[in-house]
C-alpha positions in Angstrom: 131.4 147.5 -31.0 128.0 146.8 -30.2 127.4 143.9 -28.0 124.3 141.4 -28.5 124.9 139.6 -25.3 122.5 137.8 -23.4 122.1 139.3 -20.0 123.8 136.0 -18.9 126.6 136.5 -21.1 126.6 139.9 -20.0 127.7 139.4 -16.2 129.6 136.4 -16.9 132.0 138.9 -18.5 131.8 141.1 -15.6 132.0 139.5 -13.4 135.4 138.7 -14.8 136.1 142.8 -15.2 135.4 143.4 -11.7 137.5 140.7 -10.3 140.7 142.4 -12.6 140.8 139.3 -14.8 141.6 139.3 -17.9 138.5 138.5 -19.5 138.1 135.0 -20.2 138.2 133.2 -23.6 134.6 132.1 -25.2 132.9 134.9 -23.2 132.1 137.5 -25.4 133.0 135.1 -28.8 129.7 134.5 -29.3 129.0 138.2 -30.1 129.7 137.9 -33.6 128.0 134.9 -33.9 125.0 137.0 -32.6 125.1 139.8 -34.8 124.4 137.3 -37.5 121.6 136.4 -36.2 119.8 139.5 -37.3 119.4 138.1 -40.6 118.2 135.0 -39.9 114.5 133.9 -39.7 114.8 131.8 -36.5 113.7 133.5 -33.5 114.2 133.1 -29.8 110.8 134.7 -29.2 108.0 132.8 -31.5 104.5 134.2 -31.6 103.1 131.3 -30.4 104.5 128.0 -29.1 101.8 126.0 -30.8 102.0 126.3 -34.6 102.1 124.1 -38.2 103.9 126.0 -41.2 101.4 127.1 -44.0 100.6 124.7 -46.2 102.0 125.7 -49.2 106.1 125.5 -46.7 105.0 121.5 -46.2 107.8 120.7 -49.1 110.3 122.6 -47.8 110.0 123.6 -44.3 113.0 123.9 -42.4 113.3 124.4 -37.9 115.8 124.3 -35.8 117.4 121.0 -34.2 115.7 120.2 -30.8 118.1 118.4 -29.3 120.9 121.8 -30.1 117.9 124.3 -28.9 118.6 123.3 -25.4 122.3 124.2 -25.8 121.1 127.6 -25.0 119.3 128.9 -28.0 120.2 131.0 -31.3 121.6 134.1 -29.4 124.7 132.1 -27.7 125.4 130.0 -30.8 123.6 131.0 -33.8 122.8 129.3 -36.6 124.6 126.4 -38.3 126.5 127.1 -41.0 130.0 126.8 -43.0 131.1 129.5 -40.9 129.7 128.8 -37.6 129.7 124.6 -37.5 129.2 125.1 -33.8 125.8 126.8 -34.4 122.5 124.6 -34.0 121.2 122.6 -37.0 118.8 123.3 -39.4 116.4 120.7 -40.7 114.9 120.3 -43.8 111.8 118.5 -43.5 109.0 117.6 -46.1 105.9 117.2 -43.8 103.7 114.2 -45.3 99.7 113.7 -44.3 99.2 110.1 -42.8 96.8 108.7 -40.2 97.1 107.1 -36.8 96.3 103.0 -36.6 96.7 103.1 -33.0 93.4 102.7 -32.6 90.1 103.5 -34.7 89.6 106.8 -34.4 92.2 107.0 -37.1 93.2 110.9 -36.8 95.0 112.6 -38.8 99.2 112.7 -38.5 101.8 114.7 -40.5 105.3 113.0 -40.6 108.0 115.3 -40.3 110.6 113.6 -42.8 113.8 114.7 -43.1 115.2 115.3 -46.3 118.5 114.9 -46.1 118.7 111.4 -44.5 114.5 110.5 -45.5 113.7 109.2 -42.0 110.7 110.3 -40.0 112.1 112.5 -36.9 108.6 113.1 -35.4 105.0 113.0 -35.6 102.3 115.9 -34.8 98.8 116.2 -35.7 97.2 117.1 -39.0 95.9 120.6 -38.6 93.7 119.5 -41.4 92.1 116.8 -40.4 88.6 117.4 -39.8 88.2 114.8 -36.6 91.8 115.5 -34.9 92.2 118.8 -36.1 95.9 118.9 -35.0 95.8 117.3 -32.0 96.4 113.9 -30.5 97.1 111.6 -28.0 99.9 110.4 -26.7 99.3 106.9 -28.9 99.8 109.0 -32.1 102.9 110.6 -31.2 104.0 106.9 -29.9 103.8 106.1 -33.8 107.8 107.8 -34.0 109.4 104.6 -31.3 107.0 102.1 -33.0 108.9 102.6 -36.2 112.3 102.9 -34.6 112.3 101.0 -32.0 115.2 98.7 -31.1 113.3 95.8 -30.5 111.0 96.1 -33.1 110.9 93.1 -35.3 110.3 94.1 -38.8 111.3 90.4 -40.4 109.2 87.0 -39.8 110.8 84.6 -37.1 110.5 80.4 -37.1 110.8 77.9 -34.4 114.6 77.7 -34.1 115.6 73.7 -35.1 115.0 71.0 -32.4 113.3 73.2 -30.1 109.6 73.0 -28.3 106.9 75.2 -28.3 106.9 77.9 -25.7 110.7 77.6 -25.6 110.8 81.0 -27.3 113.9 80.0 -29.1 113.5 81.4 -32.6 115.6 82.1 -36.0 115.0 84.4 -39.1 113.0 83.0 -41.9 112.5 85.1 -45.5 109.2 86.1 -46.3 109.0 83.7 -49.0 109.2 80.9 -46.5 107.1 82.1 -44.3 104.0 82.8 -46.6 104.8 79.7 -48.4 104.5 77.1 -44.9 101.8 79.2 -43.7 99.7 79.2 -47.0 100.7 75.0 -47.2 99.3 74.4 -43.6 95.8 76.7 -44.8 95.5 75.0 -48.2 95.8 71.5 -46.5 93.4 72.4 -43.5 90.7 73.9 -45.8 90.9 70.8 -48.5 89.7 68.4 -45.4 86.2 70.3 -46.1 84.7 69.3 -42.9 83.3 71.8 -40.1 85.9 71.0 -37.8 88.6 72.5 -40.6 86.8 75.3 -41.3 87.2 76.5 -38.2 90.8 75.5 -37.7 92.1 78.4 -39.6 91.5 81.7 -37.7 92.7 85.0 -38.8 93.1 87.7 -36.0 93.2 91.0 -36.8 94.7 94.2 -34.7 94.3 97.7 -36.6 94.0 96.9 -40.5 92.3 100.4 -41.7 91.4 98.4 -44.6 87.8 98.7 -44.1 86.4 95.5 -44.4 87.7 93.8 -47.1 89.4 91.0 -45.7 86.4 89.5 -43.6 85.2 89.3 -47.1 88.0 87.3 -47.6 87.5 84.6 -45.6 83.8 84.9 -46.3 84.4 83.7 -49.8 86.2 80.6 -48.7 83.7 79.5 -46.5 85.4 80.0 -43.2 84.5 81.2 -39.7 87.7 82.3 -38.8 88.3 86.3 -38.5 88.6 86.9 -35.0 89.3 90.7 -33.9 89.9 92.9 -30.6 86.4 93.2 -30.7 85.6 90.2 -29.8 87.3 90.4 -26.8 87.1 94.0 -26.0 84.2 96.2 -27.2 81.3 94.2 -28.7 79.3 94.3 -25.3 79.4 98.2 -26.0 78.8 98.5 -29.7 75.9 95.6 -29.4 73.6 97.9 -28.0 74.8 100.8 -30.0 73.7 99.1 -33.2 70.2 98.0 -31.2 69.4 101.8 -30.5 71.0 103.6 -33.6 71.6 101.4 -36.1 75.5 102.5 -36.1 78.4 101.1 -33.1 80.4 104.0 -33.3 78.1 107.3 -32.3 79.3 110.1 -33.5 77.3 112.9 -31.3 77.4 116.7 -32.1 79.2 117.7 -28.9 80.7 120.7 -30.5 77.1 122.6 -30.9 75.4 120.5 -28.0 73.7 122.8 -24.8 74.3 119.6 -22.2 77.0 117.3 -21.9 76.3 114.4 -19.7 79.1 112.2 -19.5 79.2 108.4 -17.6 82.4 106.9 -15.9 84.3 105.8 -19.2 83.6 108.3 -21.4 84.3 110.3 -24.8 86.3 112.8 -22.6 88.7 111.1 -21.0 88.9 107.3 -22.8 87.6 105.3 -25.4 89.3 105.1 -29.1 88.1 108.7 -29.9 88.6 110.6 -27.3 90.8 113.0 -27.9 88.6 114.2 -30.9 85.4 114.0 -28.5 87.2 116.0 -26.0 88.3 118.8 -28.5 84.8 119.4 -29.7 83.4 119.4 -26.0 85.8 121.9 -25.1 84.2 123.3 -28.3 81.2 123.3 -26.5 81.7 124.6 -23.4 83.2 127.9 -24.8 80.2 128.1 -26.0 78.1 128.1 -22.8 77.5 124.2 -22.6 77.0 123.0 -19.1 78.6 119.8 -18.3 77.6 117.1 -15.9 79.9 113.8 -15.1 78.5 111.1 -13.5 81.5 108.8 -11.7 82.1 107.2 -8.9 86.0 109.1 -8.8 87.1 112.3 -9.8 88.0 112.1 -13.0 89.7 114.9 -15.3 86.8 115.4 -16.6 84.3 115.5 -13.0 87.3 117.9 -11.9 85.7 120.8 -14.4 81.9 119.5 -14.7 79.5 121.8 -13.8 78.0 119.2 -11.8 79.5 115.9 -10.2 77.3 113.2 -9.2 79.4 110.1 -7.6 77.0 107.3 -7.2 78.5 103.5 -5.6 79.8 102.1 -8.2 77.0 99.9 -10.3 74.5 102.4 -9.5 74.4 104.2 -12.1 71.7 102.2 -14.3 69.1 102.7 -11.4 69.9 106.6 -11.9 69.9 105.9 -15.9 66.0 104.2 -15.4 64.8 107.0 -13.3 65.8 109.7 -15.8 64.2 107.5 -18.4 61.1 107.2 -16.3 61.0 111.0 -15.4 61.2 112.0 -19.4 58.2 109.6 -20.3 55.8 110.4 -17.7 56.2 114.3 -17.6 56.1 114.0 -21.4 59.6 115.4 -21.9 60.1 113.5 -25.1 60.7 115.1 -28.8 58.7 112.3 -30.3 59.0 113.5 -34.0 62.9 113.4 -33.4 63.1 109.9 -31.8 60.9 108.5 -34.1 63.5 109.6 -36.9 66.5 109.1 -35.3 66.2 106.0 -32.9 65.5 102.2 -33.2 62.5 103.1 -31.1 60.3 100.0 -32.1 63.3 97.4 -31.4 64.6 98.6 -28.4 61.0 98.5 -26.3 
């Protein structure tokens, strides 16, 4: 008979022989299970450990279980089947295109569904997408525990009965209930009329992706009231954005730029789309871009600059003014482009 053993396999049995045992039961078993393997299209040895099926498989594309892979692989226990329930399983997934709402970037996700019990066992990237282009952060593949985790809350809650704010004692309400109390407490605030009401109802808003409708919204009721992350988080940043070119969220060319100068917090290594920013840079840089990284610590990103210039922290607008100074008096400056391109007249 001719053995398919893995080397493993192989002295385990042996080892047995030599020690003039008889040889042991479940050794060698697996043999036939691995002579079956032949004809299967799994493979211990993929091309490539980084991969999406074609396109035209995303109906119907079927892997091996990850959690049975680590039992040992195909060649000790083969594939599952009627005849070999002990081999690993096989699922059948239909691979849907959806987008990350972790933050705005908004890249491209497949969900890997899975047919048979039409629950979502992972997320990867969309290989498709032309900002993400298959990859991702981890906040994308987070996507999989934010839709099954345990403590996830996926019904309204209400004040439990008799209890005081910040008690956090609370009970399930139906959705009828609680759009019907809340929309009550809105209608009567608004009917006052005065500007003290108007500004009583706030809406706050995380990650819609609904692209601006519902400011309009509130707009049309005559309210000040959306309130959003920006606020808070990122309006200092985009303010000047929209001063210089007219748009908060810059999209530069870093795939087909010649010098990369990146500043502390940067599209490299933070930011909501960094993980597309840094794709394209690495782009770049196969291309013969240099990169310099100006920041007080090492970042990933200094690690593998060309250059690294760590000022003291705060410093870095005095080098900003100098470079500035430096382009305008050894006449350095593209005028035509700037004058196309930039908010030149506003900003001076």
């Amino acid at each position: 008979m001719m053995y398919l053993e893995s080397r493993r396999t192989f002295l385990k049995g042996a080892a047995f022989t030599v020690a003039g045992a008889a040889i042991a039961k479940g050794v060698f078993t697996t043999d036939a299970v691995a002579e079956s393997i032949e004809k299967s299209k799994f493979t211990n040895t993929p091309d490539t450990l980084s991969f999406y099926p074609p396109l035209d498989q995303w109906d119907h594309f079927q892997e091996l279980d990850g959690t049975d892979w680590k039992r040992g692989g195909i060649k000790r226990h083969g594939v599952q089947s009627e005849e070999n329930p002990d081999g690993i399983l096989v699922h059948d997934y239909m691979v849907i295109p959806t987008a990350c709402s972790n933050c705005e970037a908004s890249c491209g996700l497949t969900a890997w569904v899975d047919k048979k019990t039409l629950t979502v066992r992972k997320y990867m990237g969309n290989p498709l997408h032309p900002g993400s282009r298959g990859r991702n952060c981890a906040k994308g593949y987070a996507v999989q525990s934010q839709m099954y985790d345990p403590d996830r809350i996926p019904f309204p809650l209400k004040r439990a009965p008799g209890s005081k704010r910040g008690e956090g004692k609370w009970i399930r309400t139906t959705w009828d209930e609680a759009m019907t109390t809340i929309g009550k407490k809105m209608g009567d605030t608004i009917r006052i009329g005065d500007e003290l009401s108007k500004k009583s109802v706030m809406y706050h808003v995380g990650r819609p992706n609904e692209n601006g409708f519902v400011p309009k919204v509130w707009e049309s009721l005559g309210l000040d009231s959306y309130n959003s992350h920006t606020n808070i988080c990122s309006a200092n940043g985009r303010t000047p954005s929209i001063h210089f070119i007219n748009d908060d969220r810059t999209s530069p060319d870093w795939g087909n730029a010649k010098l990369i100068f990146l500043n502390s917090s940067h599209a490299a290594d933070a930011g909501h789309y960094f993980a597309q920013a840094a794709a394209y840079i690495a782009d770049a840089r196969k291309k013969g871009a240099k990169m310099v990284v100006m920041d007080p610590r090492l970042s990933n990103s200094a690690g593998i600059a060309d250059l690294w210039l760590a000022p003291w922290p705060g410093t870095e607008s005095v080098i900003y003014l100098y470079l500035a100074s430096r382009i305008l008096n050894d006449n350095l400056v593209n005028k035509a482009f700037v004058k196309r391109w930039f908010n030149w007249d506003t900003l001076m």
